[in-house]
C-alpha positions in Angstrom: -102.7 136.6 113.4 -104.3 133.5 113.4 -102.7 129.6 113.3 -104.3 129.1 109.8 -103.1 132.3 108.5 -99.4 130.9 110.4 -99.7 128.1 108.3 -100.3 129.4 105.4 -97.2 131.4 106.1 -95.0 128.7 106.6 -95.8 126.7 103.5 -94.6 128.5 101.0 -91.0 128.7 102.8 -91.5 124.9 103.7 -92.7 123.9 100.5 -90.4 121.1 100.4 -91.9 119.3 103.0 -94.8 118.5 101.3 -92.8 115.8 99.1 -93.5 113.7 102.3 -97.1 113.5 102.1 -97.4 110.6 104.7 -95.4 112.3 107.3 -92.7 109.5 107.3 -89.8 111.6 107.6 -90.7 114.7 108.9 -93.8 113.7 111.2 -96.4 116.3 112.8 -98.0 116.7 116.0 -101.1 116.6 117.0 -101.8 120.3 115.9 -100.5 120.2 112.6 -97.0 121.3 112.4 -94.0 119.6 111.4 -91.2 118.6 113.9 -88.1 120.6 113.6 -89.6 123.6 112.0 -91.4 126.9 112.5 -92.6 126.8 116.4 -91.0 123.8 116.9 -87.4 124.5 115.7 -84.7 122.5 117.9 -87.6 119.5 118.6 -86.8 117.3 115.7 -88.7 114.5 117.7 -92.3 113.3 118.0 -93.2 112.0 121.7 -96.7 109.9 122.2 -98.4 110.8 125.6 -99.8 106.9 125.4 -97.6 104.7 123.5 -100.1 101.6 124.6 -102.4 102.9 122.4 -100.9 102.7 119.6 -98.9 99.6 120.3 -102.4 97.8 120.5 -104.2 99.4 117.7 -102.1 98.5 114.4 -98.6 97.0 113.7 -96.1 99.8 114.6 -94.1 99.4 111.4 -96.9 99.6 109.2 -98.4 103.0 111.3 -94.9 104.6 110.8 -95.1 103.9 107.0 -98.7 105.6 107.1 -97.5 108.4 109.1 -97.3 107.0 112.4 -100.6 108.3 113.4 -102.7 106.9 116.4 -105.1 107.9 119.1 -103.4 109.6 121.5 -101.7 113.5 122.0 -98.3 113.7 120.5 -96.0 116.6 120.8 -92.2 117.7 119.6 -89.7 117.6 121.9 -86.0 118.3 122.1 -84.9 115.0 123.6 -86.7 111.6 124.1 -87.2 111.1 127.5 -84.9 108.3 129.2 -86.2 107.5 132.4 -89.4 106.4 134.0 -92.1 108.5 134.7 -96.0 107.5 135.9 -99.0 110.0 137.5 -99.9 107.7 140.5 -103.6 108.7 142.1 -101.4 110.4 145.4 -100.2 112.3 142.7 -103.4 114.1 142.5 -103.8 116.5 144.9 -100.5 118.2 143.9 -99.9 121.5 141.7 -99.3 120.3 138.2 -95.5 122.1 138.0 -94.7 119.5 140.2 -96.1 116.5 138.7 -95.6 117.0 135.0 -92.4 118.6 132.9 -93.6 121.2 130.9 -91.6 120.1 128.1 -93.4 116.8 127.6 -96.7 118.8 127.8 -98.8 120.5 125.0 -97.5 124.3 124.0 -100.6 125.8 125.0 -100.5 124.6 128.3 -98.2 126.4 130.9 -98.1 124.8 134.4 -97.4 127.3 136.5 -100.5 129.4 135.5 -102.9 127.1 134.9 -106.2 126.5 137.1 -106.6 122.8 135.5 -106.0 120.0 138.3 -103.9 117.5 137.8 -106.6 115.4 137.0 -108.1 117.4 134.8 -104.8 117.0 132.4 -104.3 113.8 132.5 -108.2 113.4 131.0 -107.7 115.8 128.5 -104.2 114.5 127.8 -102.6 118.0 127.9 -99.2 116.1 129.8 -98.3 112.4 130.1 -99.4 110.2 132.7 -96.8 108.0 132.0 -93.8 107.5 129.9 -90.5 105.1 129.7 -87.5 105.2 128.3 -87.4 105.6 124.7 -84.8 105.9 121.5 -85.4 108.2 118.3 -86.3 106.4 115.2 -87.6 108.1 112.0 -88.1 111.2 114.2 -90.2 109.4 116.7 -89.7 108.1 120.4 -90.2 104.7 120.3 -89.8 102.3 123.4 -86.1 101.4 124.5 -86.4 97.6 124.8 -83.8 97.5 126.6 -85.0 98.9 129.7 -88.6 97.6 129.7 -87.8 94.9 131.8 -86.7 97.5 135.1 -90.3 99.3 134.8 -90.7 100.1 138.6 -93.5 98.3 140.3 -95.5 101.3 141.0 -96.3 101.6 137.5 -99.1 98.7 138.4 -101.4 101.1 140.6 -101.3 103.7 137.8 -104.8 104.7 136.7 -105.3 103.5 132.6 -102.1 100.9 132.8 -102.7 97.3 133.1 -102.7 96.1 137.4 -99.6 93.8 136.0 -96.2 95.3 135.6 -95.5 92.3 132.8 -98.7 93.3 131.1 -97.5 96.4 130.4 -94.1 95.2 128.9 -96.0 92.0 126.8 -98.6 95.1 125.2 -95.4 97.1 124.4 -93.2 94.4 123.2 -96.0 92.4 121.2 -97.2 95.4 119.6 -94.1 97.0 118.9 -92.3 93.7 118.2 -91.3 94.2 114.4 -88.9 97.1 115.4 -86.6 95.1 117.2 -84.9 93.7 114.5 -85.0 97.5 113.4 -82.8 98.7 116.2 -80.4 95.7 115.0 -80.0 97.0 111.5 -79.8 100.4 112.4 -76.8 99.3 114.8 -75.6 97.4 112.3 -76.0 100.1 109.3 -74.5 102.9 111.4 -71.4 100.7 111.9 -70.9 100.0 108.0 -71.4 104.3 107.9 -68.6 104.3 109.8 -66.7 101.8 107.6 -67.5 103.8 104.8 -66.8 107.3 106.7 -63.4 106.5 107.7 -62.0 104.6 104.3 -63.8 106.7 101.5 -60.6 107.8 100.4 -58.9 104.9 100.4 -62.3 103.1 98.5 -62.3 105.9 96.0 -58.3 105.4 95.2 -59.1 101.4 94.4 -62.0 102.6 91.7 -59.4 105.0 90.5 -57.0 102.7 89.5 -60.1 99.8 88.0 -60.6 103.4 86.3 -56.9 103.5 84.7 -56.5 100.2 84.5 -59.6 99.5 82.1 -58.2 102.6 80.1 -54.9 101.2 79.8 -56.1 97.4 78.2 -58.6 99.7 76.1 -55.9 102.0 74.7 -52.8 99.0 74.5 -54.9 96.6 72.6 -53.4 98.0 69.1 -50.6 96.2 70.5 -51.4 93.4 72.3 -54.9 92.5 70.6 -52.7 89.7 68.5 -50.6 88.4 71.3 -53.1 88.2 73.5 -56.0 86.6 71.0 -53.1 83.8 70.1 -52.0 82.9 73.4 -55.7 82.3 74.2 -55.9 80.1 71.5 -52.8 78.1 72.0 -53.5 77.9 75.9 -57.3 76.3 74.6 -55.2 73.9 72.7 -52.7 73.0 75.2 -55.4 72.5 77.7 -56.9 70.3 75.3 -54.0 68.5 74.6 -53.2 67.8 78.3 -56.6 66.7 78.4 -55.9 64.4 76.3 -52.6 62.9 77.4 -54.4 63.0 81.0 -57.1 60.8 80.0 -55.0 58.3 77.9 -53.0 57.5 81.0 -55.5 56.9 83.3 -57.1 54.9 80.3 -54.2 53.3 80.0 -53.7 52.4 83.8 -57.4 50.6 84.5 -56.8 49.0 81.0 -53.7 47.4 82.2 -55.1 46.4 85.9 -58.5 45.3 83.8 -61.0 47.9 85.7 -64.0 47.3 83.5 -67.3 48.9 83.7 -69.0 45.1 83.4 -67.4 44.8 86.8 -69.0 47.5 88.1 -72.8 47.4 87.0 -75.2 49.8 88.4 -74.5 52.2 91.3 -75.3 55.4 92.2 -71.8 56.2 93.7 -70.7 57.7 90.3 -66.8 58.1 91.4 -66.7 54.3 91.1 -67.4 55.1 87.3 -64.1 57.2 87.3 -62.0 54.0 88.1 -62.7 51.9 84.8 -61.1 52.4 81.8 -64.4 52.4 79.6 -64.8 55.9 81.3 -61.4 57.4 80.3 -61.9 56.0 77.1 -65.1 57.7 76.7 -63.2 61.2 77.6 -60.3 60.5 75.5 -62.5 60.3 72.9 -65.1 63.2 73.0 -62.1 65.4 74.9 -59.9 64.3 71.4 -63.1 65.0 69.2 -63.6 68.6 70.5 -59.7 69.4 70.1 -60.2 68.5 66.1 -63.0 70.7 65.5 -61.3 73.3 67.4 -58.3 72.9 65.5 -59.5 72.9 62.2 -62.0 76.0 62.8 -58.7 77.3 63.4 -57.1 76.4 60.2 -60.3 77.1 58.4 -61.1 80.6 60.0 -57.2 81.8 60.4 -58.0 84.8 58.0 -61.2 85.7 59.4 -59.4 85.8 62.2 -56.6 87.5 61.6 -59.9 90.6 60.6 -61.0 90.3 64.1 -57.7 91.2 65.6 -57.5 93.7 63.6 -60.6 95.4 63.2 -60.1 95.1 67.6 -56.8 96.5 66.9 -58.4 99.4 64.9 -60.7 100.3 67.5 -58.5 100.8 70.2 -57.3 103.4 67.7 -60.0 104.9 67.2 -60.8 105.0 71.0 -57.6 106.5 71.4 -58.7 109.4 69.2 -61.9 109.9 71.2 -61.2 109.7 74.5 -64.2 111.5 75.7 -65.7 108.8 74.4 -65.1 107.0 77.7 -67.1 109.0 79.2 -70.4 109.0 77.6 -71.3 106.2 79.6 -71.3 108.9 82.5 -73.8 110.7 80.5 -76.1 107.6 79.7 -75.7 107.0 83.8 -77.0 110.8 84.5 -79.6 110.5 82.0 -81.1 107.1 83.6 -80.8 108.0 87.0 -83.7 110.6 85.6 -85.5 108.1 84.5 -85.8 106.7 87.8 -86.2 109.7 89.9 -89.4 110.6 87.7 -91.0 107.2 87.5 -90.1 107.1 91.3 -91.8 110.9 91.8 -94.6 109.8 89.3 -95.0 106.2 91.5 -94.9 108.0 95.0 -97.5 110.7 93.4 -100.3 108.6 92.2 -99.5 106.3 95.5 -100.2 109.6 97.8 -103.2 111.3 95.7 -106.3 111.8 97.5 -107.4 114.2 100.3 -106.1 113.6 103.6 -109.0 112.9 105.7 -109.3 114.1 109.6 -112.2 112.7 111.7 -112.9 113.4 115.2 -111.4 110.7 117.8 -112.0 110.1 121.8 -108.1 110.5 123.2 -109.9 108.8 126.4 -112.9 106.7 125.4 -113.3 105.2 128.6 -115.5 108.2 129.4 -119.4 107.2 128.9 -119.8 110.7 127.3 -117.2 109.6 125.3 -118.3 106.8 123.5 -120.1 108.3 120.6 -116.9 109.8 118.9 -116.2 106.8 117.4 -114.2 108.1 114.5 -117.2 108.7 111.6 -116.9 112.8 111.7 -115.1 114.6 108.9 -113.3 117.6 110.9 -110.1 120.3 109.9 -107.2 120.0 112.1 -106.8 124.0 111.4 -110.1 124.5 112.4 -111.5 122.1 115.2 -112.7 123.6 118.3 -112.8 121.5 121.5 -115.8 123.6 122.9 -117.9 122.2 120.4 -117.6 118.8 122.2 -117.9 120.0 125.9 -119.3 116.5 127.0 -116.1 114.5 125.8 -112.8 117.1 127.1 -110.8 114.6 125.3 -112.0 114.9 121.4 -109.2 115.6 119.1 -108.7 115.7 115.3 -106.7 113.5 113.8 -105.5 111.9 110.6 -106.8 108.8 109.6 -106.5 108.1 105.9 -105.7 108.7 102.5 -109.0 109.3 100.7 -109.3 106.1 97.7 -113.1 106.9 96.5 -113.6 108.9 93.2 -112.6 107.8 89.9 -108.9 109.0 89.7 -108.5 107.0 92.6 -110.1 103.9 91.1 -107.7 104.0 88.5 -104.2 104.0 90.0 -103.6 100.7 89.2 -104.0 101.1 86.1 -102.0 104.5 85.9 -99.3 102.6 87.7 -98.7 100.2 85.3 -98.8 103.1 82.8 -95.9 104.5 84.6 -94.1 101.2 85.0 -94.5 100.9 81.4 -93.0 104.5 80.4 -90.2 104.0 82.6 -89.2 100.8 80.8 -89.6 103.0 77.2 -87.7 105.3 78.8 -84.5 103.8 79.7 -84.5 101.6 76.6 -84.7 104.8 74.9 -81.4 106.5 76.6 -79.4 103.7 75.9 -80.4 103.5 72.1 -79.1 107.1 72.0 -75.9 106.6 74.2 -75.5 103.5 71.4 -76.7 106.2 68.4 -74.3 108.6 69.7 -71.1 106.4 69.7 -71.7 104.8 66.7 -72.5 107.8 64.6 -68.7 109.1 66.6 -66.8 106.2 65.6 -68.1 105.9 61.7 -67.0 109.1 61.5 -63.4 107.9 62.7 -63.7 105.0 59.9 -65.2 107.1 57.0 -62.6 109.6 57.6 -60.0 109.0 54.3 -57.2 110.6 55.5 -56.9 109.0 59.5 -56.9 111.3 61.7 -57.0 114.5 59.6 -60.7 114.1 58.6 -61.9 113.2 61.9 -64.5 116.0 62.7 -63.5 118.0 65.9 -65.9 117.3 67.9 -67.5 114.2 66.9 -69.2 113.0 70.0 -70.9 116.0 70.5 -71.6 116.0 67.2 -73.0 113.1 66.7 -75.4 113.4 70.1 -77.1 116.4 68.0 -77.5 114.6 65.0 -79.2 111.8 66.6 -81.2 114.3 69.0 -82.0 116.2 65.9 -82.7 113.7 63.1 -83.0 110.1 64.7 -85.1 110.0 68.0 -88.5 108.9 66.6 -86.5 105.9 65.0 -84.7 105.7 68.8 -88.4 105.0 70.7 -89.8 103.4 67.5 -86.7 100.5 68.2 -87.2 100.8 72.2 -90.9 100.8 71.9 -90.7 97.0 70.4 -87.9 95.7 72.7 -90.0 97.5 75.8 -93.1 95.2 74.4 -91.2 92.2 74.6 -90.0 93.0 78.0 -93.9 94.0 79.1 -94.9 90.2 77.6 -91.9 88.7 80.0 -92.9 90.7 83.1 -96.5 89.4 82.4 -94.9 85.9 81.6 -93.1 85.9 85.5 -95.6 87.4 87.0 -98.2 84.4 86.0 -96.0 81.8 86.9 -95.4 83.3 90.2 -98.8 83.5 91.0 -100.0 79.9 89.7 -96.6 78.4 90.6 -98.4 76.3 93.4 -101.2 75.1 91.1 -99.5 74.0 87.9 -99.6 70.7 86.7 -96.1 69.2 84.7 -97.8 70.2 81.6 -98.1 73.9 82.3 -95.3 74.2 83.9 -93.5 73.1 80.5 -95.6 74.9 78.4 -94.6 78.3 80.4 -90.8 77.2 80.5 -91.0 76.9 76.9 -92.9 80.6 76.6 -90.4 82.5 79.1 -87.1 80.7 76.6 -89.1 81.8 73.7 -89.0 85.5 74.5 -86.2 85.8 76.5 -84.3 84.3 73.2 -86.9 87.3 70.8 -85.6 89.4 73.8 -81.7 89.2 73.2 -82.3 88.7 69.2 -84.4 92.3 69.3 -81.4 94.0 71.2 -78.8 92.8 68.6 -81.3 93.6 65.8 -81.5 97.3 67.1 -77.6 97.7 68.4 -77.1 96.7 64.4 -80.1 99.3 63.5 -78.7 102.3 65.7 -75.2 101.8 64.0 -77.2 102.1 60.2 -79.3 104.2 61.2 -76.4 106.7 62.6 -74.7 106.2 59.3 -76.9 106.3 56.7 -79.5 108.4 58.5 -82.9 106.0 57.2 -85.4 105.3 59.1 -85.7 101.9 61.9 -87.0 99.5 59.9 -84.7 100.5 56.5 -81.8 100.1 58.5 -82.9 97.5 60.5 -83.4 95.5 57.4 -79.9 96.4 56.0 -78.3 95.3 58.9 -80.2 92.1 59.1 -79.1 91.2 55.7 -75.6 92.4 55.4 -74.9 90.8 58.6 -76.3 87.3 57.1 -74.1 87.8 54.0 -71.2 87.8 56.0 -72.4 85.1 59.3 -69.0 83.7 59.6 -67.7 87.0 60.0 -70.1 87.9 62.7 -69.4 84.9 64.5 -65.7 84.6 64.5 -65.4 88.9 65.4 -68.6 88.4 68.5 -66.8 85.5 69.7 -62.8 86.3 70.0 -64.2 90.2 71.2 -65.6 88.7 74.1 -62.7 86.0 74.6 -60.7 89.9 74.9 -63.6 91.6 77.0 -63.9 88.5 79.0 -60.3 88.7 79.4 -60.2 92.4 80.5 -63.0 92.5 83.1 -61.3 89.7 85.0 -58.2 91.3 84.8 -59.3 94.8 86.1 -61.9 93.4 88.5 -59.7 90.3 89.3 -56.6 92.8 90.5 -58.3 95.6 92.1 -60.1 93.3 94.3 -57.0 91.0 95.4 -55.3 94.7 95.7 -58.4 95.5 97.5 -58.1 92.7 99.8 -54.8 92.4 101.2 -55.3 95.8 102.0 -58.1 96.5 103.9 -57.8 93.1 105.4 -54.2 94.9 106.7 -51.7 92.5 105.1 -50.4 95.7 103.3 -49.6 98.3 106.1 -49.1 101.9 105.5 -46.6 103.8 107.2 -47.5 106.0 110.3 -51.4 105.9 110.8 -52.2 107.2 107.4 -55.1 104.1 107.6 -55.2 101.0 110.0 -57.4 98.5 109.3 -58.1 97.5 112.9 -60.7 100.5 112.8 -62.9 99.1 110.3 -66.0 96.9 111.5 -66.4 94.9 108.3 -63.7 95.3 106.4 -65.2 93.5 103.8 -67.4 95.9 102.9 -65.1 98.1 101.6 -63.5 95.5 99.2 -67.2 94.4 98.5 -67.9 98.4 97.2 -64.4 98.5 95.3 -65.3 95.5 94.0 -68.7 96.3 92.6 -67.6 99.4 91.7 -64.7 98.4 90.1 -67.2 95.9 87.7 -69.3 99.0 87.2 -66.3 101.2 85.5 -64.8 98.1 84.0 -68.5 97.6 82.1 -68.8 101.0 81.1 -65.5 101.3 79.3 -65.9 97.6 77.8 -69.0 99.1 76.7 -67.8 101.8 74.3 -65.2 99.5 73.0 -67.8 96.9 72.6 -69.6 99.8 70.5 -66.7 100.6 68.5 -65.9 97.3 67.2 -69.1 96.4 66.3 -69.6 99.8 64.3 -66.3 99.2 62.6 -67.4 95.8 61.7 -70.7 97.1 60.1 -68.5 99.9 58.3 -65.7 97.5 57.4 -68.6 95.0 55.6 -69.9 98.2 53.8 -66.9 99.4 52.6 -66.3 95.9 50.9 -69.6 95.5 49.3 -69.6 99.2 48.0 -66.5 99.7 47.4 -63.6 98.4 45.1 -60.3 100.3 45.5 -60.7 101.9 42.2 -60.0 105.9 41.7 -64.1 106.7 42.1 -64.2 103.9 44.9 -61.5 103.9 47.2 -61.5 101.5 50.2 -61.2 103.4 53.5 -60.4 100.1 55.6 -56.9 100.2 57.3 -54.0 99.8 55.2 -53.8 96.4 57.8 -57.0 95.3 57.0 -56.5 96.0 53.2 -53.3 93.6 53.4 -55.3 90.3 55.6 -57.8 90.8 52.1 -54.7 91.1 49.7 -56.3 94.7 48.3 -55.2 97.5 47.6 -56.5 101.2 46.6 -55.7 102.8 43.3 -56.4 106.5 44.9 -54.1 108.9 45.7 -53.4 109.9 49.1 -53.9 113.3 50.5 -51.5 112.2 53.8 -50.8 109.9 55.9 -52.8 107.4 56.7 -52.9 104.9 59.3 
């Protein structure tokens, strides 16, 4: 059977190879097939007979990123080789099986049968002349740099090498120079592997307990929600009120040594400003200013309030009735993580499309009959015969390029930013329904009478059909106009990066001004179409009915919105720092080793960078705390929406019952006239 029909064998069985269309990964040799696999199984690594040649012909970085490809006879090997080896001219007159390891040469050739001289393999670069130490990266022996500076002299009376032994290492070094700091952060990445190998469990424990600890706040908030809001609020206070006993004493010290400002004058040194009493005075008074407002927002606002706390107190109930609601977030994770693997598959596709093209290359163009295979002849790598080039024994087929002529090819920018533009649609479309989902779950838990009797069994689930069902063309309809605004942004920084150097004041101003403006339409569309989701998920109308609904009952009830937005975050604020805060102190003291275990259940002496781990916990810890803050985030704000509907449509009477919380009903002094069917809460 022939090689072609081999390969067309192996495909189907390697079929997944073919996801690495440049070869970075899993490279080829010279005759086609991969490293590692089929004939080559156990020889996971590419050797280059002349690494000089492609050290001098492009940046070695940017080769291995286009497949590492360059004129000279590479073969898959076992292990790199790790000492010096050179073909000097004595060398000559010798059997080949003594000169060159047949491991290091080409398959086809065996040295203890063949009639070629050794001569004659070195010109058609069947075996290496020369080699040196080398290290395995990306699958390829690359030069060891730390051994090019013991080449052995003799390497300078080599035939093809430079007559300098320093030559040789300046040609290897310059043109592999970029990969130094490669072998650094590959020493440096395979110690924080190690970190991470050998304190996993110990990393996964500290996200654990962000994990319960986030639940926890969530689910104790129907009881602390007031104790905590006040104590915020009086701690505000009292900081403002030391403020401003603190400023009337120093005030009162600089008045009473007579530190004026007219003293002073002009400096730049502004802590000289700090010692008159015109200063203080000024702080006393806008420190004393700020403390009114506050205070009588308080006194003013009280009730409204008291509705935040409890609305926030009502949602942690109704969290604590969906607990899988916790999770979604998961879900919304999975379902983006798609997102990215497909615009990354679609990206690396149109990036890679084209015919590979193979032209005919001199291995040894020093030859004069040589000369004319300059690279300009289209050949198959499956199909090239050397006899049809008998004048130039070196010829060989290589790859060269992608091919970037026809119009599909023309067009990949533009199909790029297609792509880029679907994948920002897409993701603002999964987390319109992850928002869709939980509200339509949580105004079932407020529209539910008799709490938590009416509360459908599954509601989540439930409510991810409906909107999968009845609501996604109002779901991209909403991310379709906040993925426009983000398009004009990205458009927005990507002009003033490019004509950054060449703006006068003016345009820089004018384009400040442009990037506020739609970063502001930009946070105003995602409130609009949070509000929307939560309408839309309860009334089941279309986007721009419920958008509009939402739009105006929120601006009938402004205060409302204000006072509920502002003292959830105060909470929110409150509850990140606390999880992320704790975890990473607990995180700290003990992979830094000021908390010991007993025995040798974990020492942090082993560890390279500790801070790594606590920097993981850490980050991860901010990840779980966001996703449950999320949800509750979700669930306040659809109670709120619920709570204003109930008041405006409702009345308490027998044929309108309220179906607020009887707390709720008691901060508004009302009341239902309805019997009950049960308990409610």
């Amino acid at each position: 059977m022939g090689k072609k029909q081999e390969t067309d064998q192996e495909k189907p069985e390697y079929a997944w190879l073919y996801g690495d269309p440049r070869h970075v990964l899993y490279p080829r040799n010279s005759t086609g097939w991969f490293c590692g696999i089929g004939p080559n199984k156990g020889k996971s690594n590419l050797f280059y007979y002349n690494i000089l040649k492609c050290a001098t012909s492009v940046n070695v970085m940017a080769t291995a990123l286009n497949g590492f490809q360059c004129p000279t006879t590479q073969v898959c090997v076992e292990t790199c080789p790790t000492d010096f080896k050179a073909v000097g001219i004595l060398d000559y007159s010798k059997k080949p099986a003594a000169v060159f390891d047949q491991k290091y040469c080409v398959p086809s050739l065996d040295l203890a049968t063949t009639d070629m001289s050794v001569h004659e393999i070195v010109e058609k670069e069947l075996c290496p002349f020369f080699f040196t130490p080398t290290t395995s990266l990306l699958g390829r022996c690359l030069p060891d740099f730390t051994t090019l500076e013991k080449i052995p002299g003799e390497f300078s009376d080599i035939p093809g090498l430079p007559s300098s032994v320093n030559a040789t290492v300046n040609i290897i070094k310059n043109g592999t120079g970029d990969i130094v700091n490669g072998f650094n952060a590959r020493e440096i990445g395979l110690r924080i592997f190690e970190d991470f190998a050998s304190s996993w469990q110990w990393i996964l424990l500290g996200l654990v307990i962000a994990m319960v600890v986030s639940m926890l706040f969530l689910l104790l908030l129907r009881f602390t929600a007031p104790v905590m809001v006040w104590v915020l609020i009086v701690g505000v206070l009292g900081a403002g009120a030391y403020g401003i006993w603190h400023c009337y004493w120093e005030y009162d010290n600089y008045k009473k040594a007579s530190a004026s400002i007219s003293d002073v004058g002009f400096t730049t040194n502004f802590n000289v400003y700090l010692q008159t009493q015109e200063t203080w005075l000024a702080f006393l008074i806008i420190i004393s200013v700020a403390e009114a407002i506050i205070l009588l927002t308080l006194i003013f606002l009280r009730n409204r309030i008291r509705i935040a706390i409890a609305l926030i107190q009502e949602s942690s109930k109704a969290v604590g009735h969906m607990m899988s609601s916790l999770l979604y977030p998961l879900v919304t994770f999975v379902l983006l993580l798609v997102c990215v693997a497909y615009w990354g598959a679609t990206a690396l596709y149109l990036a890679t499309s084209g015919n590979p093209i193979y032209r005919v290359v001199a291995l040894n163009s020093t030859m004069s009959d040589c000369k004319s295979l300059n690279g300009t002849v289209d050949c198959d790598p499956q199909k090239f015969n050397l006899s049809a080039y008998p004048e130039c024994p070196s010829a060989s087929c290589l790859f060269i390029k992608y091919n970037d002529e026809g119009l599909f090819q023309r067009n990949l920018f533009n199909l790029q930013i297609y792509n880029a533009v679907a994948f920002l649609w897409c993701v603002n479309f999964v987390i319109a329904l992850g928002q869709c989902t939980l509200a339509g779950a949580f105004a079932s838990y407020y529209w539910a009478f008799t709490k938590p009797h009416d509360i459908p069994t599954f509601p989540l689930s439930a409510s991810f059909l409906r909107a999968l069902r009845f609501h996604v063309g109002s779901l991209a309809f909403g991310s379709l106009i906040l993925t426009l605004v983000q398009i004009v942004r990205i458009i927005l920084e990507y002009i003033d990066h490019k004509t950054r150097s060449a703006q006068n004041p003016v345009a820089r101003f004018l384009m400040c001004c442009l990037k506020c403006c739609f970063w502001c339409l930009e946070k105003f569309i995602k409130f609009l179409n949070r509000n929307a989701y939560i309408m839309i998920a309860v009334y089941g109308k279309n986007f721009c009915v419920s958008a509009k609904n939402a739009f105006k009952l929120l601006m009938r009830n402004i205060i409302r919105v204000v006072v509920l937005d502002k003292v959830t975050d105060l909470l929110l604020f409150f509850g990140k720092l606390l999880v992320v805060g704790g975890v990473a102190v607990l995180s700290f003291f003990f992979f830094s080793g000021r908390i010991l275990l007993p025995g040798d259940t974990f020492r942090s002496e082993t560890l390279n960078y500790y801070w790594m781990p606590i920097i993981t916990v850490v980050f991860g810890s901010y990840l779980i705390a966001h996703g449950f803050f999320s949800v509750y985030n979700m669930c306040v704000d659809t109670l709120f929406l619920c709570f204003l509907e109930d008041l405006e449509r409702n009345d308490g009477s027998l044929q309108k019952p309220y179906f607020m919380s009887k707390n709720l009903m008691k901060i508004l002094s009302k009341s239902n006239k309805a019997p009950k069917r049960g308990k409610k809460e």
